[in-house]
C-alpha positions as CSV (number, residue, x, y, z in Angstrom):
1,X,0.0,0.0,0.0
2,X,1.5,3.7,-0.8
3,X,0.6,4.7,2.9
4,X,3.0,2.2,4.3
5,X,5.9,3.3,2.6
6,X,8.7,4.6,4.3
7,X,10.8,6.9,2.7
8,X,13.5,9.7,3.7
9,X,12.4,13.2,4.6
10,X,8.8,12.0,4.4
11,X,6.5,14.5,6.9
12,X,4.9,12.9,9.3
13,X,1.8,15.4,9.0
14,X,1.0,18.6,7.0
15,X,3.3,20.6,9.1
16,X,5.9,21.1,7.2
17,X,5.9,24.7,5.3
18,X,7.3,26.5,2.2
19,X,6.7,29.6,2.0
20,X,4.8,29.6,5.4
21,X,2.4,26.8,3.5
22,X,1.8,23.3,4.9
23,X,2.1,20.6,2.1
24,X,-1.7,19.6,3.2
25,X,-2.9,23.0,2.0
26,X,-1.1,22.6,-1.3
27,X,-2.6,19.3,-1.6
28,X,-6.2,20.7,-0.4
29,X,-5.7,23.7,-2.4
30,X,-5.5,21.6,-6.1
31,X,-7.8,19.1,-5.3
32,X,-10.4,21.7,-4.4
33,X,-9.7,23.7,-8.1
34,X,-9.6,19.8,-9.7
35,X,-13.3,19.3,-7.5
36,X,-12.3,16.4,-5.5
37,X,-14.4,15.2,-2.5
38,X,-13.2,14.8,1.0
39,X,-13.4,10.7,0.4
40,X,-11.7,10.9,-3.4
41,X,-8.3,10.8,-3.0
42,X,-5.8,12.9,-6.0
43,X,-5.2,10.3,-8.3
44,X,-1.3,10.7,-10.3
45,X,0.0,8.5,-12.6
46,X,3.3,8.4,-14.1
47,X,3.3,6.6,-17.0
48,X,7.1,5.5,-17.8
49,X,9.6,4.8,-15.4
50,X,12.8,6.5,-17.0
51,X,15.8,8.3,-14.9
52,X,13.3,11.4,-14.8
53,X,9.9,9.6,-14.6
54,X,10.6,7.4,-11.7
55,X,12.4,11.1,-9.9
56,X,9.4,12.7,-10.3
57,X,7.2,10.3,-9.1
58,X,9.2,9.8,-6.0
59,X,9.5,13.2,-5.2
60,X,5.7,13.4,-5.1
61,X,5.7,10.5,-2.9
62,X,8.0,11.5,-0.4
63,X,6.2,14.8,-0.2
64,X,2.5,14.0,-0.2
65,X,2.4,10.4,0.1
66,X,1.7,10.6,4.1
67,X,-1.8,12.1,3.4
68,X,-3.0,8.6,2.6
69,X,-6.9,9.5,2.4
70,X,-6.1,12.7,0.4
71,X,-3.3,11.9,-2.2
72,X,-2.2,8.5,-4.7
73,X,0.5,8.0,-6.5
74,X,1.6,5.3,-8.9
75,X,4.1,4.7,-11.7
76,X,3.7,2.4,-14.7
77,X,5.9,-0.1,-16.4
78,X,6.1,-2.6,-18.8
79,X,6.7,-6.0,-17.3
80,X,9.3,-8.6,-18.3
81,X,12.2,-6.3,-18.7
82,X,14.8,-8.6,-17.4
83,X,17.8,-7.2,-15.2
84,X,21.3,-8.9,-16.1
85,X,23.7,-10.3,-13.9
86,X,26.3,-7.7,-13.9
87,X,23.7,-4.7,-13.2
88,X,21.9,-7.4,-10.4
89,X,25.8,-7.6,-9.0
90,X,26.6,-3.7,-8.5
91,X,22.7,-3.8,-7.5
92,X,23.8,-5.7,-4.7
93,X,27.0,-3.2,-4.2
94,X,24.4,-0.4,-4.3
95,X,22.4,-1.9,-1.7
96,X,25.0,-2.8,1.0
97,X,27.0,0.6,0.7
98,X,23.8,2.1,2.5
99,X,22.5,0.9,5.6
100,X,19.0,2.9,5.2
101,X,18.7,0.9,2.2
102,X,19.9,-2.2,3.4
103,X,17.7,-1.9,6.5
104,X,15.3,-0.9,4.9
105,X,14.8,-3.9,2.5
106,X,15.1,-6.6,5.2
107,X,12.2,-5.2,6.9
108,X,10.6,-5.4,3.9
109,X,11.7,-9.3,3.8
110,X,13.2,-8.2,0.2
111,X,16.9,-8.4,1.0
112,X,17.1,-12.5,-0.1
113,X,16.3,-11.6,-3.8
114,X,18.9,-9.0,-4.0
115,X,21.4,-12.0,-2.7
116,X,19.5,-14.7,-5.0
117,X,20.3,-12.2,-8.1
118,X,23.7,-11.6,-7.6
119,X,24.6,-15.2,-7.0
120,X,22.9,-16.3,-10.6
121,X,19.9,-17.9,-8.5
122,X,17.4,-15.5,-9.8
123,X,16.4,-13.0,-12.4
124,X,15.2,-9.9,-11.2
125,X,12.8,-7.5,-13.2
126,X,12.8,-4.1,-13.9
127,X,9.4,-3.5,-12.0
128,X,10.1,-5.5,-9.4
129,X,13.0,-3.5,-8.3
130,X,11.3,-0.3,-9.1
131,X,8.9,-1.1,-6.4
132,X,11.8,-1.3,-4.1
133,X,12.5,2.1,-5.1
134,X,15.7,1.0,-8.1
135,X,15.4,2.9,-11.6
136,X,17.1,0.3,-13.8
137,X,18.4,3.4,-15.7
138,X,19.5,5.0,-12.3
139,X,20.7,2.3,-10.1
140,X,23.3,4.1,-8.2
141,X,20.8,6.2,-6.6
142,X,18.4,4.3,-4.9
143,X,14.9,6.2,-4.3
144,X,12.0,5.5,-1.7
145,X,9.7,2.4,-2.9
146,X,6.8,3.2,-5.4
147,X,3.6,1.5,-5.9
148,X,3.8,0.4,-9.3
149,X,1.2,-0.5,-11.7
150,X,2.6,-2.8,-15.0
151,X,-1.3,-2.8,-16.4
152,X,-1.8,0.3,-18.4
153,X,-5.6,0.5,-18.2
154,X,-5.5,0.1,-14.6
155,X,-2.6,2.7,-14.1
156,X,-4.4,5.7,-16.2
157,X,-8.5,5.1,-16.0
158,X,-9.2,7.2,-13.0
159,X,-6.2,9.4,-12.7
160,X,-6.2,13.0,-12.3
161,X,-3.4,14.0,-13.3
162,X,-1.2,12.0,-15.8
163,X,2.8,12.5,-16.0
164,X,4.3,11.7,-19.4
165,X,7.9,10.1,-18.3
166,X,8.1,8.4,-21.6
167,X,10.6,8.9,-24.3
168,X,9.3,10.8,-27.5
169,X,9.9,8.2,-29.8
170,X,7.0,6.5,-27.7
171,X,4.8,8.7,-26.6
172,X,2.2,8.7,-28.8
173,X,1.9,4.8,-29.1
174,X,1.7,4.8,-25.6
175,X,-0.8,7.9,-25.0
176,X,-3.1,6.2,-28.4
177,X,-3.9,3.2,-26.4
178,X,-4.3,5.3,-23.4
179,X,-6.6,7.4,-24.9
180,X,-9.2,3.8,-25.5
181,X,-9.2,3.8,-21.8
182,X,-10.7,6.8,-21.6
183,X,-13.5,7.3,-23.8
184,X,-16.2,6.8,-21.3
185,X,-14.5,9.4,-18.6
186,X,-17.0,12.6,-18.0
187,X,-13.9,14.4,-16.2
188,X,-10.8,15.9,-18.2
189,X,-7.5,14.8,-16.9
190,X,-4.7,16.9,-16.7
191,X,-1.7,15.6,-18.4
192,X,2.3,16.9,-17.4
193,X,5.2,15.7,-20.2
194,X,8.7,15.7,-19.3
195,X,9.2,14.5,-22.7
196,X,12.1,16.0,-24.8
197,X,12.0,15.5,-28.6
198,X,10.0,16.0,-31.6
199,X,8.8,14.3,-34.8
200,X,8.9,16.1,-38.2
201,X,5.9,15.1,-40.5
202,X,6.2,16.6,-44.0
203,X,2.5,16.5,-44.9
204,X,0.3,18.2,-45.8
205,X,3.5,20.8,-45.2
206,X,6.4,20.3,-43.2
207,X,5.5,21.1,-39.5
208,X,7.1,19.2,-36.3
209,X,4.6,17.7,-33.5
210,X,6.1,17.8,-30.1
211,X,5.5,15.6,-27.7
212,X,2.4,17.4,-25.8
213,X,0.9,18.0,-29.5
214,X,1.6,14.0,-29.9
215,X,-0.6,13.5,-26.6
216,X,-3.2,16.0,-27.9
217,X,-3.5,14.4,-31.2
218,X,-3.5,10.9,-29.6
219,X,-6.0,11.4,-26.9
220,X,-8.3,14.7,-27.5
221,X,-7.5,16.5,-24.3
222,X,-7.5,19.3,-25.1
223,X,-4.0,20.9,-25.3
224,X,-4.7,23.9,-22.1
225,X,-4.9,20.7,-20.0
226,X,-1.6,19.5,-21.6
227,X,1.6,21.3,-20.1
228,X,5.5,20.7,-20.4
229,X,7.6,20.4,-17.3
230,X,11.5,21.3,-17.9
231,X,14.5,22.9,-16.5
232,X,18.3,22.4,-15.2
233,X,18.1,19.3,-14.0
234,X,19.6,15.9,-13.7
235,X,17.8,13.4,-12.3
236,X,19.4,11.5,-9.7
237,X,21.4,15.1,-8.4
238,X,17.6,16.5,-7.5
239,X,16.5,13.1,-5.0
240,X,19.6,13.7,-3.4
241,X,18.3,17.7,-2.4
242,X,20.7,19.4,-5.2
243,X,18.9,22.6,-5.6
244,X,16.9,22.9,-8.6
245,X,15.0,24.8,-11.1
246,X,12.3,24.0,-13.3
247,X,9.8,25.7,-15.2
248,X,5.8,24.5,-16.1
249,X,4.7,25.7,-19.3
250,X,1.4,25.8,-20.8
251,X,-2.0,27.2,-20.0
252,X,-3.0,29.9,-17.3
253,X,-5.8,27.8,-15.7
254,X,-3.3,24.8,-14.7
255,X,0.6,26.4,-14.7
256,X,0.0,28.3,-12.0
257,X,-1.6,26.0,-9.5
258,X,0.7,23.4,-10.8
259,X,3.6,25.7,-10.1
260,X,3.2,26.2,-6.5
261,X,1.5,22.0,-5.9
262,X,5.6,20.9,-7.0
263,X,7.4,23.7,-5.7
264,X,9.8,22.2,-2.6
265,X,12.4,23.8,-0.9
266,X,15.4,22.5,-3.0
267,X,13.1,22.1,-6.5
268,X,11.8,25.3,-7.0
269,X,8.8,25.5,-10.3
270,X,8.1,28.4,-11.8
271,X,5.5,28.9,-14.6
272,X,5.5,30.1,-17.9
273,X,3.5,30.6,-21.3
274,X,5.8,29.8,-23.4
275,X,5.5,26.2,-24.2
276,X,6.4,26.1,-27.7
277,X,10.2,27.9,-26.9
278,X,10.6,25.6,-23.7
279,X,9.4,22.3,-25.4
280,X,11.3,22.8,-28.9
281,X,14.4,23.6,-26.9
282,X,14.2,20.5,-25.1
283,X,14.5,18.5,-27.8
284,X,17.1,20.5,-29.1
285,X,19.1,20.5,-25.9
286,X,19.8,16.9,-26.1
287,X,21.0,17.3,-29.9
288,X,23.6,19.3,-29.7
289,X,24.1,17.9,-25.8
290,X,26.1,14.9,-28.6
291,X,28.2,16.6,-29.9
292,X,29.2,18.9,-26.7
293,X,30.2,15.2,-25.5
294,X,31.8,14.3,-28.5
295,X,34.2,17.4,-28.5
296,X,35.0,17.0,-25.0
297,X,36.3,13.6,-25.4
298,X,38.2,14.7,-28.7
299,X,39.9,17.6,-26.9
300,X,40.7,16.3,-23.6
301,X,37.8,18.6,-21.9
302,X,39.1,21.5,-23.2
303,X,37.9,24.4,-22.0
304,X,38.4,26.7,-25.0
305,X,37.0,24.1,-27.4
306,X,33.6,23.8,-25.2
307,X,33.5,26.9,-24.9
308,X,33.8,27.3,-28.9
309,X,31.1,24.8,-29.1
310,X,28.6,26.3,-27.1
311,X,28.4,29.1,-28.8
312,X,28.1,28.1,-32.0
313,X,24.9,25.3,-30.7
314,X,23.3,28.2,-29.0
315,X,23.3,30.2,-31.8
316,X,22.3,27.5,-34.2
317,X,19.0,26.9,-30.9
318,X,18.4,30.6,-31.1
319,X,17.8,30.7,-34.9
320,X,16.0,27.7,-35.1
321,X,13.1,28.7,-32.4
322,X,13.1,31.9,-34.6
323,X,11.9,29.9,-37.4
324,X,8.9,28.0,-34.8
325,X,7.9,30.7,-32.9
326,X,7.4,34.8,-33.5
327,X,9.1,35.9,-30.2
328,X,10.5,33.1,-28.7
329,X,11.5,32.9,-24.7
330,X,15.2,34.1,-24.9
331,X,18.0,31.7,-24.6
332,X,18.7,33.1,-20.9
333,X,17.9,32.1,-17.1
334,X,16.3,28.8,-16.8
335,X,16.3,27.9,-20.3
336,X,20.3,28.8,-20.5
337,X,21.0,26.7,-17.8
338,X,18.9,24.0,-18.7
339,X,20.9,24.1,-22.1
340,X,24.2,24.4,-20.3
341,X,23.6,21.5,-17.8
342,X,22.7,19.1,-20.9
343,X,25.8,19.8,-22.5
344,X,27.6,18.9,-19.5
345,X,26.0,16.3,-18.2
346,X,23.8,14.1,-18.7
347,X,22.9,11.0,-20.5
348,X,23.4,12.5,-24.5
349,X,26.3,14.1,-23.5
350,X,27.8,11.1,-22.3
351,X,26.5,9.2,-25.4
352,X,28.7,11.5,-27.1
353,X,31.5,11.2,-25.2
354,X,31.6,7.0,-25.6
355,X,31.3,7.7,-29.4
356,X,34.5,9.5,-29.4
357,X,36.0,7.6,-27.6
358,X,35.3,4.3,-29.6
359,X,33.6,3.0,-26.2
360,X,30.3,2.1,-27.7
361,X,29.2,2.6,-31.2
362,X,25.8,3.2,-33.4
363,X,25.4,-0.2,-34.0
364,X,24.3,-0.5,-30.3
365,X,21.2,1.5,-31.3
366,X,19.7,4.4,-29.2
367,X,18.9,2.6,-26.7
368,X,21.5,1.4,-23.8
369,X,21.5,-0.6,-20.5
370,X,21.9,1.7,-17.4
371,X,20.7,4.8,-19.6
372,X,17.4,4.5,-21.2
373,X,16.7,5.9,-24.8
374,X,19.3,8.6,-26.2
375,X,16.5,11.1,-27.2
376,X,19.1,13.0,-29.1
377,X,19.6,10.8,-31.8
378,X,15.8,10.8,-33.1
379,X,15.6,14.2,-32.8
380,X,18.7,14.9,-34.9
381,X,16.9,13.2,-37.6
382,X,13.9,15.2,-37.0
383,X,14.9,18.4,-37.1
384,X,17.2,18.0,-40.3
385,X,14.7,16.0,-41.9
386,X,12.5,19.1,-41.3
387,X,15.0,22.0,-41.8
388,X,16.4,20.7,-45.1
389,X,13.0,21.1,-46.7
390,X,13.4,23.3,-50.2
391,X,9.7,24.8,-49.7
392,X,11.0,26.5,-46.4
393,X,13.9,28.1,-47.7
394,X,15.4,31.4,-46.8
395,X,17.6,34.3,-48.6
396,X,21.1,34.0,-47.5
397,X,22.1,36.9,-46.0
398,X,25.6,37.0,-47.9
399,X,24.8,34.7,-50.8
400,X,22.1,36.6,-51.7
401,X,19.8,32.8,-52.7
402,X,17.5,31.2,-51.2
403,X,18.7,27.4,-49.0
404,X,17.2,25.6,-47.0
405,X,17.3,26.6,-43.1
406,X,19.6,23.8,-42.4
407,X,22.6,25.3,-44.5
408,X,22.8,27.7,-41.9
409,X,23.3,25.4,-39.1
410,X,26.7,23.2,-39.6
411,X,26.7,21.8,-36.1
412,X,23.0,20.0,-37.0
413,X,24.3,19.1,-40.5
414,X,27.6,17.3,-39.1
415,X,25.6,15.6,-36.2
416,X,23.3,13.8,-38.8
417,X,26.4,13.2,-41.1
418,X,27.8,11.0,-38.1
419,X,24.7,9.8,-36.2
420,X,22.4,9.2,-39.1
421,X,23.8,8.7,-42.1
422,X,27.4,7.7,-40.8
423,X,29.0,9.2,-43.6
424,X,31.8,11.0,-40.9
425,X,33.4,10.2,-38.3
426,X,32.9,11.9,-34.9
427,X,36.3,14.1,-35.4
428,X,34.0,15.9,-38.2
429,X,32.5,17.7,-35.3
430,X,35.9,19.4,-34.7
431,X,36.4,20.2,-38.5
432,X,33.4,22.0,-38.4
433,X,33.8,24.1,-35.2
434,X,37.2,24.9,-37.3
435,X,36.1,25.9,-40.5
436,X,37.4,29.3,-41.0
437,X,34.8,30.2,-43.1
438,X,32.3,30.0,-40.4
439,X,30.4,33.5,-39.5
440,X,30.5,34.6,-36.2
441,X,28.0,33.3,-34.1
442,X,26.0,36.6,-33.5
443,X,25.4,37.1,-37.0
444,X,23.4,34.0,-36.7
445,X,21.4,34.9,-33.5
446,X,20.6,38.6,-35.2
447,X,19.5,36.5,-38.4
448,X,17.2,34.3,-36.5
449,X,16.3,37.5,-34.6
450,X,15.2,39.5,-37.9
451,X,11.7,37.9,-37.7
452,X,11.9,37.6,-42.1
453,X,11.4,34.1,-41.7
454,X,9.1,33.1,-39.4
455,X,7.3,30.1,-40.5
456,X,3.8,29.9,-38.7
457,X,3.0,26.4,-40.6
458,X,6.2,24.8,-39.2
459,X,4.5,24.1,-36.0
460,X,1.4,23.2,-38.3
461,X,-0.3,26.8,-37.5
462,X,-2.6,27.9,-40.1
């Protein structure tokens, strides 16, 4: 049962305050706007039990999981994703390095399979050890236990509020069958993505879906009950109380309640209306997060070279959201940082970095044990697949001819040379941070910045 979970820094009643509120009036507060009754507990689902997903989820749990009549919480997962002997063997190392943990698990008369598992006497499954409170893509940092649901249809029927922890690539499969589950509902749910990518579909023109327009399509909520949560932040660094920012983007009605029901002490949400800057960007955060890895491996963590880098893939971000969106959010503050943390760590960037190094290769696919999904790698496709489009093309500001928007990003054009069509080598991202030929990177930003080439239909806008 949720309520007999024990888990660090839970409250032991609605005392605790932030911002001289109680966590039981933020609770009270959102189920009275969503009209709950005193016996209908808040319902949240997250669907997808990634690095992120699972974070979320158990930061919710730890906060409002004591108020057992008032507030659920559960996360869903396919079943029968096996865990392999070497990850069950540092599981084990995890486990015994903390004596919380450790504790924590023979009271729970869970410690023998951890043992079993590492021995070869057992196969352990993702869900399984989820519900232990271990993220298979996260196992280092073990977080409190989760009630988890591996039926879909029983995870999302009733739920009031729906958190989208899958990967792009899947999120409208997953949200399609959802959306059968709920044709009978009289209520709306409210639905958060953390989702960061796009597709490109070049019909009836070309126009990328993000991934809250995926969930829009797919189900028929309608898109001000659909918002986008993203920021600075690295998963497993936020459940261990690194201090955090994040913003909530999307409509007035729910931002704003939202904002202040996730707020904590060391996670601090802010909202926003911007949804299109903030969601585009975090897709293209993890694009160019590849090759910030791949030039840190190929130049020894250079400083200068980084340094190069990011101003070049910030420029190329800035012109690009130009082309989505009429006055995009600035690349500063939040969305700076979150951009700036991506390149520097975090699972794309470190993709990168094995690449260069020769550690893992493409072969391997996008998906990799003890990481998840590479988000990165899709959306380099998308966006160039979209970008390199003839009936979007621009006037060259020196050439004086119209190209296609991608010729004015080289960072985006080498990426899918290497990652997509393998036709370079990851050294070509250094030849083309060298190419003297390049402008500067503000002539770029104040291109993108002109507003001449706004393209409403890009984002398929009429």
């Amino acid at each position: 049962m949720v309520g007999s979970i024990e888990a660090k820094n839970m409250p032991s009643n609605g005392s605790v305050h932030h911002n001289g509120i109680s966590l039981e009036e933020k609770l009270d507060t959102l189920r009275h706007l969503l009209g709950k009754s005193d016996n209908d507990p808040l319902r949240i689902v997250s669907v997808g039990a990634g690095a992120w997903g699972s974070v979320f989820a158990a930061l919710l749990q730890e906060s409002y999981g004591n108020f057992r009549e008032k507030f659920q919480i559960r996360i869903w997962r396919r079943p029968g994703r096996a865990v392999d002997r070497a990850t069950a063997e540092h599981l084990f190392e995890v486990i015994n390095s903390r004596e919380h943990v450790l504790r924590r698990l023979i009271r729970r008369c869970a410690y023998l399979k951890y043992v079993e598992a590492r021995l070869g006497d057992r196969t352990l499954y993702a869900d399984e050890i989820l519900k232990d409170g271990f993220c298979l893509n996260m196992i280092d940092t073990p977080l409190c236990p989760l009630k988890v649901v591996t039926n879909l249809q029983e995870a999302v029927w009733d739920a009031d509020i729906v958190v989208n922890g899958l990967p792009s690539t899947e999120t409208r499969e997953v949200f399609e069958e959802i959306s059968k589950y709920w044709q009978e509902r009289i209520t709306v749910p409210i639905i958060i993505s953390l989702s960061k990518g796009i597709e490109a579909a070049l019909e009836p023109v070309p126009h990328i879906i993000t991934p809250t327009k995926m969930i829009h399509q797919a189900t028929g909520v309608p898109i001000e009950n659909i918002l986008y949560l993203g920021g600075p932040n690295i998963a497993a660094e936020i459940y261990n109380k690194e201090y955090a920012n994040a913003r909530i983007c999307g409509a007035e009605k729910w931002r704003k309640p939202l904002s202040k029901f996730l707020r904590q002490p060391h996670f601090i949400v802010w909202d926003n209306s911007d949804l299109v800057t903030h969601e585009v960007m975090g897709g293209l955060k993890n694009v160019y997060a590849i090759g910030a890895g791949m030039v840190a491996a190929l130049t020894n963590e250079s400083a200068t070279s980084k340094s190069v880098y990011f101003a070049h893939c910030t420029s190329e971000m800035i012109f690009i959201t130009h082309l989505l969106a009429e006055e995009p959010e600035k690349l500063a503050g939040p969305l700076l940082a979150d951009t700036y943390v991506t390149l520097l760590k975090g699972r794309n960037a470190w993709y990168g970095q094995m690449l260069a190094k020769g550690e893992i290769s493409r072969d391997m696919g996008d998906s990799i044990s003890g990481k998840g999904m590479i988000q990165g790698v899709s959306a380099v496709g998308a966006f160039y697949q979209l970008l390199s489009q003839s009936s979007l093309s621009i006037m060259h500001p020196e050439e004086k001819k119209p190209v296609a928007p991608v010729e004015s990003c080289p960072i985006l054009k080498t990426l899918y040379k290497i990652l997509i069509t393998r036709e370079q080598t990851t050294k070509a991202i250094l030849q083309a941070l060298r190419d003297e030929t390049l402008n500067d990177p503000r002539d770029r930003i104040e291109f993108g910045q002109s507003h001449k080439f706004y393209r409403p239909s890009l984002l398929d806008q009429p």
